[in-house]
mmCIF entry with sequence, helices, sheets and N, C-alpha, C, O atoms, coordinates in Angstrom:
data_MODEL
# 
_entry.id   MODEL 
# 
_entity.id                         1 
_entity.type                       polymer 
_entity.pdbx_number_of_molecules   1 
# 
_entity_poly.entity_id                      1 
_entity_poly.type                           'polypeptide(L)' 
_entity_poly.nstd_linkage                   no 
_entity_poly.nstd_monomer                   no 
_entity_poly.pdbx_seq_one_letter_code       
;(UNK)(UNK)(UNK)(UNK)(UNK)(UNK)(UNK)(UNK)(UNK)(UNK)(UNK)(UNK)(UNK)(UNK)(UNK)(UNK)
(UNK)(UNK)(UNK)(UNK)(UNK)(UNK)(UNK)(UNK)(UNK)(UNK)(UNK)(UNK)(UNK)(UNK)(UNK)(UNK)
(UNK)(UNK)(UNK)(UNK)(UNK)(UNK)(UNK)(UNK)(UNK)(UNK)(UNK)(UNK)(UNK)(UNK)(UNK)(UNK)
(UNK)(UNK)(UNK)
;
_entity_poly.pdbx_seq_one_letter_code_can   XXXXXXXXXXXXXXXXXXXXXXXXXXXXXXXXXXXXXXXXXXXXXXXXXXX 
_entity_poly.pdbx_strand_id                 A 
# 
loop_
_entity_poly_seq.entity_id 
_entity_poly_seq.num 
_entity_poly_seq.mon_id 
_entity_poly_seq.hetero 
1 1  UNK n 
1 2  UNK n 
1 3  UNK n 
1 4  UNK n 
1 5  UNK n 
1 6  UNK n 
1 7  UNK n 
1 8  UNK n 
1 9  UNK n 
1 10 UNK n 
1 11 UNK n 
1 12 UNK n 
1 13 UNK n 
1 14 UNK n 
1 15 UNK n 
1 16 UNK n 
1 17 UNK n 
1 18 UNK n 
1 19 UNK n 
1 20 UNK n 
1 21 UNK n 
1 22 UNK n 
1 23 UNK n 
1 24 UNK n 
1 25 UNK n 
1 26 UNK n 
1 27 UNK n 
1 28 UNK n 
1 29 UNK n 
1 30 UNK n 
1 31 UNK n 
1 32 UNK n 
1 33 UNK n 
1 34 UNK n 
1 35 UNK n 
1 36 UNK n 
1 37 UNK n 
1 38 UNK n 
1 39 UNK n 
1 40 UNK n 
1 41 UNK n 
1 42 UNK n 
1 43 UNK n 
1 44 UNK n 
1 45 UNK n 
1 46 UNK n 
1 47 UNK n 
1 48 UNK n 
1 49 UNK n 
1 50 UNK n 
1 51 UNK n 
# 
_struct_asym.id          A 
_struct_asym.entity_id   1 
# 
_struct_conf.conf_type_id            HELX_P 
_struct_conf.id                      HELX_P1 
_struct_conf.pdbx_PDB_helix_id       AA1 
_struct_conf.beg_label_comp_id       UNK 
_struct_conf.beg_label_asym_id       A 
_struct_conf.beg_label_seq_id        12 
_struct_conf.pdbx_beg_PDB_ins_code   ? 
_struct_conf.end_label_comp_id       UNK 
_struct_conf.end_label_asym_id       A 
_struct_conf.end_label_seq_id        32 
_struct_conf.pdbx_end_PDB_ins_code   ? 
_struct_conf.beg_auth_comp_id        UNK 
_struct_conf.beg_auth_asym_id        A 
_struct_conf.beg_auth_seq_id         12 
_struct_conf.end_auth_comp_id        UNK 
_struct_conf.end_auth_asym_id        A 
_struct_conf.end_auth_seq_id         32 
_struct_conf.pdbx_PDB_helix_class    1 
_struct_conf.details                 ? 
_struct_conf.pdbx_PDB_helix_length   21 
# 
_struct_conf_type.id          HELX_P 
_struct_conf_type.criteria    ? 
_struct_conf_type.reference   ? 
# 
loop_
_atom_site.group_PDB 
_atom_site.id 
_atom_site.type_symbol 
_atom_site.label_atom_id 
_atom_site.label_alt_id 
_atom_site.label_comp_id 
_atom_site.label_asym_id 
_atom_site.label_entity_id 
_atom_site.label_seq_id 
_atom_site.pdbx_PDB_ins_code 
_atom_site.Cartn_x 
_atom_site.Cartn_y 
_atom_site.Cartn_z 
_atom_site.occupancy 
_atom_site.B_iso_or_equiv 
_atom_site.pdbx_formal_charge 
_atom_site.auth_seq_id 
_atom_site.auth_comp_id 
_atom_site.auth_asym_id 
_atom_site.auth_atom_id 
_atom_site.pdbx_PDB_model_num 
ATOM 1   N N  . UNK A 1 1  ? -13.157 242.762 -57.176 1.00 0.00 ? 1  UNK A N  1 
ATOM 2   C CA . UNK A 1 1  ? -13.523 243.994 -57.849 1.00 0.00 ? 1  UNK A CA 1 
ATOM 3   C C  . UNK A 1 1  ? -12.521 244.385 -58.923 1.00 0.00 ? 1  UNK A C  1 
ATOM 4   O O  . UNK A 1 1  ? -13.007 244.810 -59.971 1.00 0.00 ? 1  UNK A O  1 
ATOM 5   N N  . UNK A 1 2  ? -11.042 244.301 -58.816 1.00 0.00 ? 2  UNK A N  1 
ATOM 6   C CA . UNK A 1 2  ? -10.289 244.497 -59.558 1.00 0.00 ? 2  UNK A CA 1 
ATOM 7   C C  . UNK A 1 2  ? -9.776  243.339 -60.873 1.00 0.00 ? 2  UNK A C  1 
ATOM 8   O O  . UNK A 1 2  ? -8.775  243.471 -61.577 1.00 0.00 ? 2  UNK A O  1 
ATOM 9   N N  . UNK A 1 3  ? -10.817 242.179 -60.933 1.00 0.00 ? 3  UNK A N  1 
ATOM 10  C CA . UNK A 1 3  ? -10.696 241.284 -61.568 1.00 0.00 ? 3  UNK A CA 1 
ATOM 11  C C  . UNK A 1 3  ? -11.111 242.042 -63.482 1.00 0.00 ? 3  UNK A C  1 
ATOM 12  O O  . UNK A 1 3  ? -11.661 243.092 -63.816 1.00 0.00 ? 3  UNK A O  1 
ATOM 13  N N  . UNK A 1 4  ? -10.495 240.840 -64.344 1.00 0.00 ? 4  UNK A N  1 
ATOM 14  C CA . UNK A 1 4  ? -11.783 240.909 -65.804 1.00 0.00 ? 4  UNK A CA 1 
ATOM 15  C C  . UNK A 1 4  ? -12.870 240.701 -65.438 1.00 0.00 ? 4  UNK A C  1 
ATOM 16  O O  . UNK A 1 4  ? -13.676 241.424 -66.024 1.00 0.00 ? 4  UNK A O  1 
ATOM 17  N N  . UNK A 1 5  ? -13.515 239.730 -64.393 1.00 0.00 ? 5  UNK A N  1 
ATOM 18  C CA . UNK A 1 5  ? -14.654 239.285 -65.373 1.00 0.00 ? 5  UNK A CA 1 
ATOM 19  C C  . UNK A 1 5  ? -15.706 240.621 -64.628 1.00 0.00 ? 5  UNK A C  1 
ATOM 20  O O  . UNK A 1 5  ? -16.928 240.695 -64.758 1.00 0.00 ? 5  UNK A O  1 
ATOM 21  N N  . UNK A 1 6  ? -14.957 241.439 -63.967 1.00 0.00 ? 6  UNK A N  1 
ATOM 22  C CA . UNK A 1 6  ? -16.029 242.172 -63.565 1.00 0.00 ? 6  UNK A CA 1 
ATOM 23  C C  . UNK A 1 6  ? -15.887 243.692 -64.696 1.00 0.00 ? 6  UNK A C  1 
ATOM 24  O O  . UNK A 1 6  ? -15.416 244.829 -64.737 1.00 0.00 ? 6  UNK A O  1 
ATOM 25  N N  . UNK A 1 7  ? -16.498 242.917 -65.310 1.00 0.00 ? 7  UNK A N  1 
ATOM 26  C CA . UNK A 1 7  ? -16.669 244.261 -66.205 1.00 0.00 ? 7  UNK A CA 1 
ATOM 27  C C  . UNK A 1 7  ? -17.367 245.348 -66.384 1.00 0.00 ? 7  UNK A C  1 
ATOM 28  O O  . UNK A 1 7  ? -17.074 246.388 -66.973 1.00 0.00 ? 7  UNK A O  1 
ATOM 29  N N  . UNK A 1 8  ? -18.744 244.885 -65.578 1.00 0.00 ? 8  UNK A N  1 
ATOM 30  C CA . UNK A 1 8  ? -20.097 245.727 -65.366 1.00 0.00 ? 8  UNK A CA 1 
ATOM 31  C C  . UNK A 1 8  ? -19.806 246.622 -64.166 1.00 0.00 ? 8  UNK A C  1 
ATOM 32  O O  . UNK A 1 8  ? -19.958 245.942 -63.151 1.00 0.00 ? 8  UNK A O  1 
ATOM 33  N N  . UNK A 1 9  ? -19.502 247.688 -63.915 1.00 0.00 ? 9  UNK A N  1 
ATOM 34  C CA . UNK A 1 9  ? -19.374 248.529 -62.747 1.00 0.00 ? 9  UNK A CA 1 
ATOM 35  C C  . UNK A 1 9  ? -20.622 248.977 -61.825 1.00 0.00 ? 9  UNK A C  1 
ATOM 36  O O  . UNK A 1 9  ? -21.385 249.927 -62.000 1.00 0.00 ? 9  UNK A O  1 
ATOM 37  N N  . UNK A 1 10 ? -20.609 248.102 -60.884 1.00 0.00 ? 10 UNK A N  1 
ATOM 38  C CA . UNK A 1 10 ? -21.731 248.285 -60.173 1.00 0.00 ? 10 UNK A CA 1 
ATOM 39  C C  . UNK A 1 10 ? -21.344 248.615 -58.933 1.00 0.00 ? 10 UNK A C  1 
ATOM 40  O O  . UNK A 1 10 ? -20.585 247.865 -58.319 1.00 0.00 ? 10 UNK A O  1 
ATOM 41  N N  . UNK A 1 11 ? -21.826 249.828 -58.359 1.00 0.00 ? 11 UNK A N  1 
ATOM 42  C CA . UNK A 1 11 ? -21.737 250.193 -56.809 1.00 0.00 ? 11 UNK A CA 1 
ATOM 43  C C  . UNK A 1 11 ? -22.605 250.665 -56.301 1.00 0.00 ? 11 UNK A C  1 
ATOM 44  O O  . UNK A 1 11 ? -23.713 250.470 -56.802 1.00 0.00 ? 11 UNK A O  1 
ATOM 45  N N  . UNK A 1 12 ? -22.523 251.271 -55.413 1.00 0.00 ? 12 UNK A N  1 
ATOM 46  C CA . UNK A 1 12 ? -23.995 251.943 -54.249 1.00 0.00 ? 12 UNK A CA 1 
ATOM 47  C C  . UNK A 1 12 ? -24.684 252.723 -55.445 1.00 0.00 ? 12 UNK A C  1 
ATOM 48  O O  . UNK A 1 12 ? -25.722 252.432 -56.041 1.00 0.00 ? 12 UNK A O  1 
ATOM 49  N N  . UNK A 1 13 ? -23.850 253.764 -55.628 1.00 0.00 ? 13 UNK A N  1 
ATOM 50  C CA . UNK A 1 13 ? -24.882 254.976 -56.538 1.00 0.00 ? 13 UNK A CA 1 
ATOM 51  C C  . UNK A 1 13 ? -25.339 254.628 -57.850 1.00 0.00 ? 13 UNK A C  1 
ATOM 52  O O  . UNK A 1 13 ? -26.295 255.187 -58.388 1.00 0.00 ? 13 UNK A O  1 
ATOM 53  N N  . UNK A 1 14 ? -24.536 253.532 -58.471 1.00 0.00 ? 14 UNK A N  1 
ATOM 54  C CA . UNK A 1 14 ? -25.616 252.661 -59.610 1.00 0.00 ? 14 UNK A CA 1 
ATOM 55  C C  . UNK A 1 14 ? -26.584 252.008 -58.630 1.00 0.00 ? 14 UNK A C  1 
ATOM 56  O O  . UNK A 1 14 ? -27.633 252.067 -59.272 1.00 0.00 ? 14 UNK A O  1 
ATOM 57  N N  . UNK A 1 15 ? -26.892 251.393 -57.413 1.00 0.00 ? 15 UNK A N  1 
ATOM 58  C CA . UNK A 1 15 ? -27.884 250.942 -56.923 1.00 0.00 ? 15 UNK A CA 1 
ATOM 59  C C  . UNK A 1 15 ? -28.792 251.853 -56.977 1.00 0.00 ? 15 UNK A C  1 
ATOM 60  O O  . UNK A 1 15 ? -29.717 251.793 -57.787 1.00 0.00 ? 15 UNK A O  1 
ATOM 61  N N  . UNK A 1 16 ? -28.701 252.451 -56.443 1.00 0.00 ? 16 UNK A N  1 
ATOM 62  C CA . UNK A 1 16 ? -29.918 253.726 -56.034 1.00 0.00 ? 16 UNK A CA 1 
ATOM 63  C C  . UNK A 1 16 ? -30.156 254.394 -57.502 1.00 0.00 ? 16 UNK A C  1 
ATOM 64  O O  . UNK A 1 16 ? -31.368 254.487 -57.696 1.00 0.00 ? 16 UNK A O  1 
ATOM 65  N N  . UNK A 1 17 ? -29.447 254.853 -58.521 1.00 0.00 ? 17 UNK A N  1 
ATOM 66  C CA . UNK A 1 17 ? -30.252 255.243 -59.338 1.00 0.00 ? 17 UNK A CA 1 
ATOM 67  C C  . UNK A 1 17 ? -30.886 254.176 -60.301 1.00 0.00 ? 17 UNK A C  1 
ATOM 68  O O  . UNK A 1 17 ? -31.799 254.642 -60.982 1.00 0.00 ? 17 UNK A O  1 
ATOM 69  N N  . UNK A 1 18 ? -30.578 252.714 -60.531 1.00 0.00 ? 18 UNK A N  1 
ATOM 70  C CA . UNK A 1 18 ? -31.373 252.335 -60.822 1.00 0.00 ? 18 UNK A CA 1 
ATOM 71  C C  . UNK A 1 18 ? -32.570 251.910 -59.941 1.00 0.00 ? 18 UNK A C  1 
ATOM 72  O O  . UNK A 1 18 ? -33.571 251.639 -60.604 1.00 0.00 ? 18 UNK A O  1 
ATOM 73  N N  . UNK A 1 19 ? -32.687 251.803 -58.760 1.00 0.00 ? 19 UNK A N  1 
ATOM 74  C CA . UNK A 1 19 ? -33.898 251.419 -57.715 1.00 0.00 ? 19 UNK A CA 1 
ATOM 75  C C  . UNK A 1 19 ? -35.038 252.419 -58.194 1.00 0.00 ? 19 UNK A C  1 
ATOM 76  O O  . UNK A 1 19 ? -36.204 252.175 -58.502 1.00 0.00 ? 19 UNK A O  1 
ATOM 77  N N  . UNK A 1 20 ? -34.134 253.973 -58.152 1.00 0.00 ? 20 UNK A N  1 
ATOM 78  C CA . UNK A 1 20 ? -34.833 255.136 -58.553 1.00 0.00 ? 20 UNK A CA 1 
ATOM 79  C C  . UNK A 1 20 ? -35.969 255.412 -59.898 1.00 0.00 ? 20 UNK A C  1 
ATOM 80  O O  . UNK A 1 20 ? -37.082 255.937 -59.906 1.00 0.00 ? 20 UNK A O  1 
ATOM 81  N N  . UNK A 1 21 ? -35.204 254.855 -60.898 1.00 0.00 ? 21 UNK A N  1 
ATOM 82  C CA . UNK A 1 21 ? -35.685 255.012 -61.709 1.00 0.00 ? 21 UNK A CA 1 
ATOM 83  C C  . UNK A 1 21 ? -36.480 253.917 -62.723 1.00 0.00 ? 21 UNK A C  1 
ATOM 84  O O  . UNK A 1 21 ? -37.007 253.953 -63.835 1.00 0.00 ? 21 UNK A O  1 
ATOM 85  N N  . UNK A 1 22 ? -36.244 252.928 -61.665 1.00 0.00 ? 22 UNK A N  1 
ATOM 86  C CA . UNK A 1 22 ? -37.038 251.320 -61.972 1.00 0.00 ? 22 UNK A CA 1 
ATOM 87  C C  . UNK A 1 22 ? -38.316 251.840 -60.823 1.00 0.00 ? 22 UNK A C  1 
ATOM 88  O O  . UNK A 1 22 ? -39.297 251.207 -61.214 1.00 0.00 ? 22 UNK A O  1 
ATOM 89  N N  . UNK A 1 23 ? -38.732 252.639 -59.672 1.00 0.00 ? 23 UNK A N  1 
ATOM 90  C CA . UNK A 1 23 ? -39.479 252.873 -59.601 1.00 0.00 ? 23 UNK A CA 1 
ATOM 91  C C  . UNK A 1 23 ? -40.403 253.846 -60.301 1.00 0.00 ? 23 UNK A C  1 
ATOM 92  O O  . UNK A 1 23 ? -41.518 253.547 -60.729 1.00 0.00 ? 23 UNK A O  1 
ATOM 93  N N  . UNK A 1 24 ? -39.754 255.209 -60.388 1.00 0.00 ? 24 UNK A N  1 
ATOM 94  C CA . UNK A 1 24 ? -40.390 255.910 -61.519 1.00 0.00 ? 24 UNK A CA 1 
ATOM 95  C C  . UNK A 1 24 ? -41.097 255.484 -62.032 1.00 0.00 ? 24 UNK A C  1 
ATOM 96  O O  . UNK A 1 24 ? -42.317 255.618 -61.936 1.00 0.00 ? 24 UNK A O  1 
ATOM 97  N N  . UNK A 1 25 ? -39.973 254.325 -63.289 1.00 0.00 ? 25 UNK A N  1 
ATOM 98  C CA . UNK A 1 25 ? -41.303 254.093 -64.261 1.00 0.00 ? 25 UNK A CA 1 
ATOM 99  C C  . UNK A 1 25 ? -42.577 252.790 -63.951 1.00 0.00 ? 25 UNK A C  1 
ATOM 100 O O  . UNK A 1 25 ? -43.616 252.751 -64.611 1.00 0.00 ? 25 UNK A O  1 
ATOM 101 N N  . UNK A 1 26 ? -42.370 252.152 -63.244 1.00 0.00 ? 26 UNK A N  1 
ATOM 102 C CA . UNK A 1 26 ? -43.521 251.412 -62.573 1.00 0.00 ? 26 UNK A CA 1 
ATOM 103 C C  . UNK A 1 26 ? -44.551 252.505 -61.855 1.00 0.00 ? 26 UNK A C  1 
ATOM 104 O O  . UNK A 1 26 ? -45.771 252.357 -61.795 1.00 0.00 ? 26 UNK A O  1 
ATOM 105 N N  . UNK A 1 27 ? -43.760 253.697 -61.294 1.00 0.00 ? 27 UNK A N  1 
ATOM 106 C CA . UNK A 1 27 ? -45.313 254.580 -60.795 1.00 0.00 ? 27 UNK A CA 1 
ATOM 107 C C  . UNK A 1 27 ? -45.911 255.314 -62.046 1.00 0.00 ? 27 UNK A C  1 
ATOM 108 O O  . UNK A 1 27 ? -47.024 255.791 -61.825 1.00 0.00 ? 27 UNK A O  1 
ATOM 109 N N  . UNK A 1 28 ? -45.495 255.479 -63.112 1.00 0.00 ? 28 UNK A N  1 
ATOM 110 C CA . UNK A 1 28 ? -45.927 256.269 -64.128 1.00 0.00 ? 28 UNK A CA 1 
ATOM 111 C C  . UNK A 1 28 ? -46.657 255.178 -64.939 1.00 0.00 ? 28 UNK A C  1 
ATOM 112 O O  . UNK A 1 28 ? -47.562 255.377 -65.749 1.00 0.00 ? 28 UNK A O  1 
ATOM 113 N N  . UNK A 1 29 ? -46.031 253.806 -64.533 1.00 0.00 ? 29 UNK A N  1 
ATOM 114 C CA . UNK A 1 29 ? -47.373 253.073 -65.460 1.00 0.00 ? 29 UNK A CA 1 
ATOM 115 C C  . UNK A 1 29 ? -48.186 252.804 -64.958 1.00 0.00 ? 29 UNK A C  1 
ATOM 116 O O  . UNK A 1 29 ? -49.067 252.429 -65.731 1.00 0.00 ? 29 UNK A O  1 
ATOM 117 N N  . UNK A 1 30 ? -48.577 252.751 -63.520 1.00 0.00 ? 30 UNK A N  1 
ATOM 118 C CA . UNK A 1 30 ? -49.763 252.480 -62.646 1.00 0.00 ? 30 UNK A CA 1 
ATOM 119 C C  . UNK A 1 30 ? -50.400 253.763 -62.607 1.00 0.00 ? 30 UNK A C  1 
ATOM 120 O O  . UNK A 1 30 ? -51.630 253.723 -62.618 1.00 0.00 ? 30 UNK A O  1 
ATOM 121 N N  . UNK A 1 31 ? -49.741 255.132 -62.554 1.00 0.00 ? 31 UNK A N  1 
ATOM 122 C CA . UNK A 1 31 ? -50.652 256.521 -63.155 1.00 0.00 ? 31 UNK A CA 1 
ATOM 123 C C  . UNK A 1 31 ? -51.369 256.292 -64.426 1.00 0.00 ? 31 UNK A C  1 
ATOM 124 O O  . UNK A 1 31 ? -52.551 256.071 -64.688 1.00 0.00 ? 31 UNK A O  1 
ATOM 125 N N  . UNK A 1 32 ? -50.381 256.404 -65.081 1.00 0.00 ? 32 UNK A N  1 
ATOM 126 C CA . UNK A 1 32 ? -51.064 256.818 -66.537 1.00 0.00 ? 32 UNK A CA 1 
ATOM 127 C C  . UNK A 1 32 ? -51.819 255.745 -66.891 1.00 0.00 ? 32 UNK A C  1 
ATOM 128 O O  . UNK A 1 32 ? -52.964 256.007 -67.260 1.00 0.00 ? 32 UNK A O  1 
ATOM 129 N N  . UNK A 1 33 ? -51.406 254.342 -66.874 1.00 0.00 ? 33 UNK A N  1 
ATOM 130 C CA . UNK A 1 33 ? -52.060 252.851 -67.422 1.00 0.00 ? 33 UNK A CA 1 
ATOM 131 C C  . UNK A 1 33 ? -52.632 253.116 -68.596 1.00 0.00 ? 33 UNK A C  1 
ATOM 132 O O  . UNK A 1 33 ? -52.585 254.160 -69.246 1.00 0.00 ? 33 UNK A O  1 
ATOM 133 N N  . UNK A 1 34 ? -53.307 251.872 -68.889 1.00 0.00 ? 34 UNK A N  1 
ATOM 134 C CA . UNK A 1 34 ? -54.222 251.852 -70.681 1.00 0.00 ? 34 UNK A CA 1 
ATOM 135 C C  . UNK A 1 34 ? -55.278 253.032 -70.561 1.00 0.00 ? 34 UNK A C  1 
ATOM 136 O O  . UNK A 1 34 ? -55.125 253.732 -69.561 1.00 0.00 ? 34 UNK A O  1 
ATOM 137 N N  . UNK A 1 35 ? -56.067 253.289 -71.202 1.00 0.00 ? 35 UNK A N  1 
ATOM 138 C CA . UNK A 1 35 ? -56.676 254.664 -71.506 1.00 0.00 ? 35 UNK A CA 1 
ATOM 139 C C  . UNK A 1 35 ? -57.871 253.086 -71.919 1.00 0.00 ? 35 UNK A C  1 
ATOM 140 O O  . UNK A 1 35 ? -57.586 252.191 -72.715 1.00 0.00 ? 35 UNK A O  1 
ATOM 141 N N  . UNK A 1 36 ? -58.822 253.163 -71.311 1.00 0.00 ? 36 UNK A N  1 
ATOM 142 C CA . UNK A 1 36 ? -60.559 252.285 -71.931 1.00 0.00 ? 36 UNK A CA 1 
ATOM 143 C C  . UNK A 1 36 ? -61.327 252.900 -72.595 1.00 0.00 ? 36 UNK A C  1 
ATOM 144 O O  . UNK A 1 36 ? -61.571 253.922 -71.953 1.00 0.00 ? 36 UNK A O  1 
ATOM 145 N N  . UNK A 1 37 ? -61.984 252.908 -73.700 1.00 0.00 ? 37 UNK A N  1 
ATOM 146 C CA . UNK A 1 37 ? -63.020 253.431 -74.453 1.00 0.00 ? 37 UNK A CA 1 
ATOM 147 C C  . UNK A 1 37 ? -64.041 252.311 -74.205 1.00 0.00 ? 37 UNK A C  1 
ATOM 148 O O  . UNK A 1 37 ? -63.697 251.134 -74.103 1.00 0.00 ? 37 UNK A O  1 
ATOM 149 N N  . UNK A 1 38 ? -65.467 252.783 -74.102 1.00 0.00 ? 38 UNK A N  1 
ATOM 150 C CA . UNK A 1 38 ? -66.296 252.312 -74.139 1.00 0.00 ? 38 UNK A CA 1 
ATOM 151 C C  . UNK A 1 38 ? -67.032 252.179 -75.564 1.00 0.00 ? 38 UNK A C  1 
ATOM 152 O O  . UNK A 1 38 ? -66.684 252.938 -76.468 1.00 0.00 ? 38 UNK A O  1 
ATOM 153 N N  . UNK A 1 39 ? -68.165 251.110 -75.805 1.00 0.00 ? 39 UNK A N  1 
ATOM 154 C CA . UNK A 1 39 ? -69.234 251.433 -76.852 1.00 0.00 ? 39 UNK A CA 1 
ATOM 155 C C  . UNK A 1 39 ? -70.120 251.292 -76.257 1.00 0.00 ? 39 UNK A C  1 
ATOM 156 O O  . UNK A 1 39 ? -70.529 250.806 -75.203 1.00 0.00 ? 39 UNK A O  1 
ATOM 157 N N  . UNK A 1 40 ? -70.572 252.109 -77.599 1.00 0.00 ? 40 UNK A N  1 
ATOM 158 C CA . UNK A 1 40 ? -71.962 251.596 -77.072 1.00 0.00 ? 40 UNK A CA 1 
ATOM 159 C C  . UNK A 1 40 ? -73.136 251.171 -78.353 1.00 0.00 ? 40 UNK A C  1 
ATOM 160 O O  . UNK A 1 40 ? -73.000 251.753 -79.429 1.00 0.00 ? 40 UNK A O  1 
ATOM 161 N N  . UNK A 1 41 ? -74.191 250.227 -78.209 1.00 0.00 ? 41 UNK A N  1 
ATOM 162 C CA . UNK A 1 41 ? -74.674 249.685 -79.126 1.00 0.00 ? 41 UNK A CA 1 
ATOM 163 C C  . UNK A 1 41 ? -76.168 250.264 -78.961 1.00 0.00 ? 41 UNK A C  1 
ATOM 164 O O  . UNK A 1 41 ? -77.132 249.611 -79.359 1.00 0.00 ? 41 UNK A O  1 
ATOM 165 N N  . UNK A 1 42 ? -76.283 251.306 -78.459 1.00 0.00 ? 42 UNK A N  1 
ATOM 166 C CA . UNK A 1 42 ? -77.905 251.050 -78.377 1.00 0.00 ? 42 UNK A CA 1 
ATOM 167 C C  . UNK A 1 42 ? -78.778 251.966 -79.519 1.00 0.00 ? 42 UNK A C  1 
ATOM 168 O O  . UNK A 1 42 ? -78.231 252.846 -80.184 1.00 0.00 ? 42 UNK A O  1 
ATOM 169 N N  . UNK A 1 43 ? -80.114 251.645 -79.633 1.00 0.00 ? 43 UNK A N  1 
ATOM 170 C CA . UNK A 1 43 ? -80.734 251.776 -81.276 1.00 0.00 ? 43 UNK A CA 1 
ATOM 171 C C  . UNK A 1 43 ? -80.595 253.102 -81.966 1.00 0.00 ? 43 UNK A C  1 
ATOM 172 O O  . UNK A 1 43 ? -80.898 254.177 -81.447 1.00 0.00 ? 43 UNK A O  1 
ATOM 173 N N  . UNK A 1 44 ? -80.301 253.005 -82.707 1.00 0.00 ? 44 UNK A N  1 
ATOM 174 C CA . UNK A 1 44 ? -79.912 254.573 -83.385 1.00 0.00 ? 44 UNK A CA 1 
ATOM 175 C C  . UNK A 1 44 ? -78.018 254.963 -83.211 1.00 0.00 ? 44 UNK A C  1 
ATOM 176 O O  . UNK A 1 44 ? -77.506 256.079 -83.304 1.00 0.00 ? 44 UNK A O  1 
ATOM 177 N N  . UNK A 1 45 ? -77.364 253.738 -82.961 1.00 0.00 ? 45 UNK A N  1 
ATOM 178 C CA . UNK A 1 45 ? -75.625 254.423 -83.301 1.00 0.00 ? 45 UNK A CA 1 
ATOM 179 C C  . UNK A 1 45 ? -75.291 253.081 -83.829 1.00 0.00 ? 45 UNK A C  1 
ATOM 180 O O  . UNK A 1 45 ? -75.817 251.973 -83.927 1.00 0.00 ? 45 UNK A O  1 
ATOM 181 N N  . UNK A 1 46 ? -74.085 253.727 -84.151 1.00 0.00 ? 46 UNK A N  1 
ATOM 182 C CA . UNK A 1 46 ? -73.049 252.419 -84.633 1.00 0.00 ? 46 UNK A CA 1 
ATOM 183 C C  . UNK A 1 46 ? -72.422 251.814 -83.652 1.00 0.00 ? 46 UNK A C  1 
ATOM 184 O O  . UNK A 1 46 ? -71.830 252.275 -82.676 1.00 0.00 ? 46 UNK A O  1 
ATOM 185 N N  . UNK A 1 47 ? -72.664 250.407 -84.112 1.00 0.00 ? 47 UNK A N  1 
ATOM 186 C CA . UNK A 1 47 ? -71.432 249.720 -83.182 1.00 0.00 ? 47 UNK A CA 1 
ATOM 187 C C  . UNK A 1 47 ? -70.044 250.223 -83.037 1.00 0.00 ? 47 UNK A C  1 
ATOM 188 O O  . UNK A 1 47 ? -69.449 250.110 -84.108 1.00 0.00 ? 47 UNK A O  1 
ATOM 189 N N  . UNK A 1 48 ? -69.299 250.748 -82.075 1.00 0.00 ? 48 UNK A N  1 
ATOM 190 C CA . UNK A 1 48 ? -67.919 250.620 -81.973 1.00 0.00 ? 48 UNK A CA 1 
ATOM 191 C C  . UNK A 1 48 ? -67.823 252.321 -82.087 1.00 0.00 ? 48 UNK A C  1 
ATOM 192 O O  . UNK A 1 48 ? -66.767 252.744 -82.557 1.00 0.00 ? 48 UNK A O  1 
ATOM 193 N N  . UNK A 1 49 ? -68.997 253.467 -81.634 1.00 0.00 ? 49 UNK A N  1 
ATOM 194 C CA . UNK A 1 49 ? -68.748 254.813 -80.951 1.00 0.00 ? 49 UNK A CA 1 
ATOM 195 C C  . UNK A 1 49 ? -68.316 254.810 -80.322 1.00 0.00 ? 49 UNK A C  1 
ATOM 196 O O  . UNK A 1 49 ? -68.888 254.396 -79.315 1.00 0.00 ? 49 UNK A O  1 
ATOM 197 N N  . UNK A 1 50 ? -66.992 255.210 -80.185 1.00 0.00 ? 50 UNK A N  1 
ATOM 198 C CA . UNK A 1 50 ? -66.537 255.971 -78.936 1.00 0.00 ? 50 UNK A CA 1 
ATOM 199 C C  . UNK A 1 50 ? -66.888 256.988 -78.133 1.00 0.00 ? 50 UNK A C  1 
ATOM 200 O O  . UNK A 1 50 ? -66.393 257.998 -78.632 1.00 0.00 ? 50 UNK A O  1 
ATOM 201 N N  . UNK A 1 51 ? -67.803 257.415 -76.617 1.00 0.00 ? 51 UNK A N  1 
ATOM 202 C CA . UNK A 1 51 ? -68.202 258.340 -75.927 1.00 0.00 ? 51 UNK A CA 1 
ATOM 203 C C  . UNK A 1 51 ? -66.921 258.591 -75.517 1.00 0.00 ? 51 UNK A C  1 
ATOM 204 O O  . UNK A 1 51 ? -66.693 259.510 -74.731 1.00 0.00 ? 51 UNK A O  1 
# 
């Protein structure tokens, strides 16, 4: 621990807040995810309306 090559300071409470916040954002992208628009083609609209 008291060496150079350890230069990156890593201990318990860097564990946990990155665990923390590497989950966060994996639950906020499985919430929110891509947003889908549909079309629709049928007689009388344009291709590529968005409802």
């Amino acid at each position: 621990m008291d060496s150079a090559a350890n230069f990156v300071p890593v201990n318990t409470a860097d564990n946990w807040l990155h665990f923390a916040l590497g989950s966060a954002m994996i639950a906020l992208g499985l919430l929110l995810g891509r947003r889908t628009t549909t079309t629709d083609t049928a007689p009388g609209t344009t291709p590529g309306t968005v409802r």
